[in-house]
Structure formats: C-alpha cells, structure tokens
C-alpha positions in Angstrom: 30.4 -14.2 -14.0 28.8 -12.9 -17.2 27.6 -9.5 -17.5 24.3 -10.6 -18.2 23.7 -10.5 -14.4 24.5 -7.5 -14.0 21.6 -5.7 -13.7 19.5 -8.3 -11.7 22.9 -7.7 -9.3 22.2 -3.9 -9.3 18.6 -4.3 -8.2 18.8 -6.9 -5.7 22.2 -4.2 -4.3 19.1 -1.5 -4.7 16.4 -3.7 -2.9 19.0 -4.4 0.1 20.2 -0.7 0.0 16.8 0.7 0.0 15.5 -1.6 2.8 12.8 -2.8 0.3 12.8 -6.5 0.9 9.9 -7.3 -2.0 12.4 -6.2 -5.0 15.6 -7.8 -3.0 13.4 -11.3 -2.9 12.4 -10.9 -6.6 15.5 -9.8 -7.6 17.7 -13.1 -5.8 14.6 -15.4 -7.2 15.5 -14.3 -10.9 19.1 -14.5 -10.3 18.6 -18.0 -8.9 16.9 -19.0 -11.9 19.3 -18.0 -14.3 22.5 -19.2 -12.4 20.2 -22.4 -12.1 19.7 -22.4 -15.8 15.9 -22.5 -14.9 15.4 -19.8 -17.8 12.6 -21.8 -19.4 10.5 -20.5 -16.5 10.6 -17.1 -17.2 8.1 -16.8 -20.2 5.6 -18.5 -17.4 6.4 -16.1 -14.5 6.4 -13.1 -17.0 3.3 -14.1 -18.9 1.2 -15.5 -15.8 2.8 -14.1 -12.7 1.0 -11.0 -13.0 -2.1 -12.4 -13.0 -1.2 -14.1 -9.8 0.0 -11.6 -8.2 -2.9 -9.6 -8.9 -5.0 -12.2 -7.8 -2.7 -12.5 -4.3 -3.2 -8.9 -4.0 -6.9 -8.5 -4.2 -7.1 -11.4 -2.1 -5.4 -9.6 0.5 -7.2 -6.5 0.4 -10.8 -8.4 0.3 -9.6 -10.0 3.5 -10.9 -7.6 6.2 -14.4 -8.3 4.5 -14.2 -12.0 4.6 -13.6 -11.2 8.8 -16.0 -9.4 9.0 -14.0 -6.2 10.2 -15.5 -4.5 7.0 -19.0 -4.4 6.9 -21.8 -3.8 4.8 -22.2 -0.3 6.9 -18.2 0.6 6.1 -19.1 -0.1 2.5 -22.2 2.1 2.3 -20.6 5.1 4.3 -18.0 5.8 1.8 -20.4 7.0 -0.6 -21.1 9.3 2.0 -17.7 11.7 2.9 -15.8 13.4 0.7 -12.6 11.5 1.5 -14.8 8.3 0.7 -15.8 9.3 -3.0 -12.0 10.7 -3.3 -11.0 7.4 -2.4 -13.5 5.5 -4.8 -12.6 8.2 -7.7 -8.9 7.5 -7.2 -9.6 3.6 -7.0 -11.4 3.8 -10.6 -9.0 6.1 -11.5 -6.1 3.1 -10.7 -8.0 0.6 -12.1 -8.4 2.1 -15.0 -4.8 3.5 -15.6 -3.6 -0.2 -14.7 -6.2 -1.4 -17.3 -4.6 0.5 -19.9 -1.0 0.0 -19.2 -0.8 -3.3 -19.8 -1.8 -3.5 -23.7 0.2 -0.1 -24.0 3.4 -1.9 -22.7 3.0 -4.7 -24.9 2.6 -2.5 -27.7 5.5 0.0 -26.6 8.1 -2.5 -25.2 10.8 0.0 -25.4 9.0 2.4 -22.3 9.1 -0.8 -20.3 12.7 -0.4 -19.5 11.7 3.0 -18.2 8.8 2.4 -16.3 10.9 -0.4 -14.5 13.6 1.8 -13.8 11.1 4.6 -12.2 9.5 1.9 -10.2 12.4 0.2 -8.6 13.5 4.3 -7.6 10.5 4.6 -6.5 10.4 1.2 -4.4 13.9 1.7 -2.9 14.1 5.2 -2.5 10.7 6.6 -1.7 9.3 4.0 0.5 7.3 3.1 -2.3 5.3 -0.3 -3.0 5.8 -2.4 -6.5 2.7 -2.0 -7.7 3.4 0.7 -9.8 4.0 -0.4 -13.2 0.5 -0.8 -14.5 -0.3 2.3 -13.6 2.3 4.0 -14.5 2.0 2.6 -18.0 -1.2 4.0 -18.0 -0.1 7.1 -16.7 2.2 7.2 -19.9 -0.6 6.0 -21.9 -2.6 8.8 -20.8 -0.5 11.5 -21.0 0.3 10.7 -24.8 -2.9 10.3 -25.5 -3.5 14.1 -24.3 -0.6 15.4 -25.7 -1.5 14.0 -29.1 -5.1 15.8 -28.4 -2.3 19.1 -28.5 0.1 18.2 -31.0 
C-alpha cells in the first residue's frame, strides 16, 4: 500500500480509538474512494459537501420547531434570561466566526492542515463534535486580526 494513505489510516485508527464514529465513517468513505480510484469525486465533496452538511445540520436543529416541541413561547423567552441572551450572543458569535473562516482558509491554505489536526484531537479525544473547523478558522482569523491591531 502506498503511503499516500497513510494519514486517512491514522484518522480512521483515531476515530475508532477515540470512540468517535463521525470521523471513523468519514475517514473509511475517503479511503474507499481512493482505493476505488473514485478520486474525481473529491473536488465535489470538498467544494459542495460543506454546504450540505450545513444544510443537514440546520435541518436537524430546526426540527423540534417543525414538531412543534419548540414554540413560539420557547422562542420569545430566550430574550428573556440571562442564560437565553448568553446563548443567542454565543450563537451570533459562532455564526459569525464560521462566516469568517471559510474565506480565511481559502486564503491561508497552509493553517488548514492545522485546524484539521486540532479538530480531529479535539473530536477523538475530548468528546468533541466536527463542527469545529469553521469556527475555528475564524477563531484564527480573529485572533490575527487583533494581534495585528498590537503589532
């Protein structure tokens, strides 16, 4: 076997090690593509497969409205706690930071590597959920930003 597989190998060990069945499935799907020579999919998956997934997601979490088991009274009473407008602030906050990572990793490829290296540590070893690259590119984004505001 070629060492280009190598590292989709080393994830999918890190999905299965880390109990984190969402990087262990993406991982095996990539490495069935390429030991498929299904390659020519990639640009697709990498170019619209975001916006998918995206999609998917907000699906999912606008679901409990379209039942009914969040109602127009839930939606009005979190402007009305503390923990609500935390919640909304750190939503915006998310939104925004995912809003700005994209075009920052597109224009800095090179802290891609990074950011995927931090999430899938994160995802295996923290319990975490990979939804973390946006933001954290944004994260990035931001903190150069304000340490350019210093320099």
């Amino acid at each position: 076997m070629s060492w280009e597989f190598l590292p989709l190998l080393l994830i999918l060990v890190l999905g299965v090690l880390g109990n984190n069945s969402s990087v262990g499935i993406a991982a095996a799907t990539l490495l069935l593509l390429k030991l498929l020579g299904l390659t020519a999919w990639f640009d697709a998956i990498e170019t619209k497969g975001l916006s998918i997934g995206i999609t998917i997601l907000t699906i999912a979490i606008l679901t409990p409205v379209a039942s009914g088991r969040i109602t127009m009274t839930d939606i009005t009473a979190a402007f009305k706690t503390p923990v609500g407008l935390i919640a909304i602030a750190a939503g915006v906050f998310a939104a925004w930071a995912g809003g700005r990572g994209i075009p920052f990793m597109k224009e800095s490829p090179e802290v891609i590597t990074s950011i995927v290296i931090g999430t899938i540590a994160g995802v295996c070893f923290l319990d975490g959920v990979p939804v973390g690259p946006l933001i954290a590119g944004g994260i990035v984004y931001l903190i150069l930003s304000v340490s350019r505001l210093w320099s």
